[in-house]
N, C-alpha and C positions, 0 to 999 in steps of 0.2 A: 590118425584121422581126426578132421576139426568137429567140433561137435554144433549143434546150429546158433548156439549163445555165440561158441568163438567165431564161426565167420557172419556175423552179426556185429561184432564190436567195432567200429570205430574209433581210433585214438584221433587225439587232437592233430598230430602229424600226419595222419594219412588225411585228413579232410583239408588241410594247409593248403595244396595247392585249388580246392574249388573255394575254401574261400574269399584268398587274394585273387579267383575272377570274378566271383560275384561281387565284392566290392570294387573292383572296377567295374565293373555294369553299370551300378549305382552310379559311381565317383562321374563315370562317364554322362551317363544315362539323367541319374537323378538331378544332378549339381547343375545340367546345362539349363540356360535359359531358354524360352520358349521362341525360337524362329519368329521372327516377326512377319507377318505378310508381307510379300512383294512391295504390291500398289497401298500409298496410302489410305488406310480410309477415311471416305467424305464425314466432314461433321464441318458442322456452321456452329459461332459460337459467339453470344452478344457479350461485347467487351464492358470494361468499365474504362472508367475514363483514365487516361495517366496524359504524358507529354506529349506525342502523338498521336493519339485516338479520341477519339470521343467515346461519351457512354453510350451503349445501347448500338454501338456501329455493328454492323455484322462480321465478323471473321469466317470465310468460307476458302477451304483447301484447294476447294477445286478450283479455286482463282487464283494459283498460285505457282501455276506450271512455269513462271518464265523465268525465277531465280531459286536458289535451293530455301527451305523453310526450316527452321530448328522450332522444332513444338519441346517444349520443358512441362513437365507434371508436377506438380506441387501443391503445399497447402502453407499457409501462416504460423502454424502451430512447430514445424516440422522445421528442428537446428540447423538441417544442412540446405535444406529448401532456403528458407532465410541467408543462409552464410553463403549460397551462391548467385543471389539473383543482383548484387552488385556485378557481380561478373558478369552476368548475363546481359546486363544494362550497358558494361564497357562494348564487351565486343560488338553487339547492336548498332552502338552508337557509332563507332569504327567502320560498320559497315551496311548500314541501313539502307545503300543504293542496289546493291549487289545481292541481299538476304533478306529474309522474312524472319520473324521470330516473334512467335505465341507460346506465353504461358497459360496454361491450363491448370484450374487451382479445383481441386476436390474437396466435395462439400461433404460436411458428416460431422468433423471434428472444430471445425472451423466455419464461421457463415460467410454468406457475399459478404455482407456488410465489417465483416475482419480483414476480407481480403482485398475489396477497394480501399481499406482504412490504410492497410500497410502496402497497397500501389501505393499511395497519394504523397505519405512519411516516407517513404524510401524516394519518390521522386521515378518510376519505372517511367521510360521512353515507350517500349515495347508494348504490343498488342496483348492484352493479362484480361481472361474472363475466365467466369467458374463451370465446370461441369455439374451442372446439375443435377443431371439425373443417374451419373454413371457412367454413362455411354461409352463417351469418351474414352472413357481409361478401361474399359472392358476393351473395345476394337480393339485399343490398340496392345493389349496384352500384360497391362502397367500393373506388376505385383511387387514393387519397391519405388519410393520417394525419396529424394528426386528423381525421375528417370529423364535421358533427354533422348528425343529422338530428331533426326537427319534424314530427310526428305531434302533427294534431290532435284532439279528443277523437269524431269521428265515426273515428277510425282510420285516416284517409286521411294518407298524406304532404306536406306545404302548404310545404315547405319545408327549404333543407339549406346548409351552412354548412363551404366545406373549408381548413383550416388551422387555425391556434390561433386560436379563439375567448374571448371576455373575457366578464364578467357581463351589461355593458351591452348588448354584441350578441346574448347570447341573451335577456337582458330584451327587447330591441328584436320579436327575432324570436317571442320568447313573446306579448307584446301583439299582435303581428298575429295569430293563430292562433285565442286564447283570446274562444270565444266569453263573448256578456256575461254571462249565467247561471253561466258556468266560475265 
């Protein structure tokens, strides 16, 4: 007969299989990124100036239904933010009849005045304003920089991209999105 210590005891071996499923829970559970909402959300956002914009133009999403939009998150400070926004500038410029594309730069680490400094130095074509107050990168769920997110031309979010992205990968991610009329 077991006495209550011994059916009490647990060895490492008998707990083995709950905790190869609790760490799956986790691996699953914890590790995924957070769903992004459907429909994009609305935010207006005063640009600064680079090759095709002017400063102080408004950038507004909800004007933006009739081709897909690629919104980029980023800031000046931030190696891979910088090492992709070359890229971001090629494919734009490849395809600025067919697509939208706003960078969205977050302020804290970084000011406006960094972030129009290094539009102007880099030469960005692209519509590039700061998020001010947050907003921005709260809706849209932004807990890693660079993020890019793919809005496609019905406004809905189809898609999102986190770390430094290259031309090819948002070409890639543009052709899934972009309906064939786009």
């Amino acid at each position: 007969m077991l006495t209550n210590q011994e059916k009490h005891r647990f060895t490492t071996s008998d707990m083995k299989p709950y905790l190869i499923l609790l760490f799956s829970f986790i691996l699953i559970s914890g590790c995924s990124i957070l769903t992004p909402p459907q429909a994009a959300p609305p935010f207006m956002l005063d640009l600064y100036h680079t090759t095709d914009h002017n400063k102080n133009d408004v950038f507004n999403i909800e004007q933006q239904k009739e081709v897909p939009t690629v919104i980029n998150f980023w800031f000046p400070s931030c190696p891979p933010c910088v090492a992709e926004m070359p890229e971001i500038n090629k494919f734009y410029s490849q395809h600025k009849n067919d697509v939208t594309v706003v960078a969205i730069q977050l302020i804290g680490l970084d000011s406006v005045e960094d972030g129009e400094k290094f539009v102007q130095e880099k030469g960005i074509h692209f519509a590039v304003g700061p998020d001010s107050t947050g907003k921005i990168s709260v809706d849209y769920q932004i807990s890693v920089y660079p993020t890019t997110i793919f809005v496609d031309s019905d406004g809905n979010i189809a898609d999102y991209w986190q770390g430094e992205i290259n031309a090819e990968e948002i070409e890639g991610k543009f052709v899934a999105i972009k309906k064939p009329e786009d």
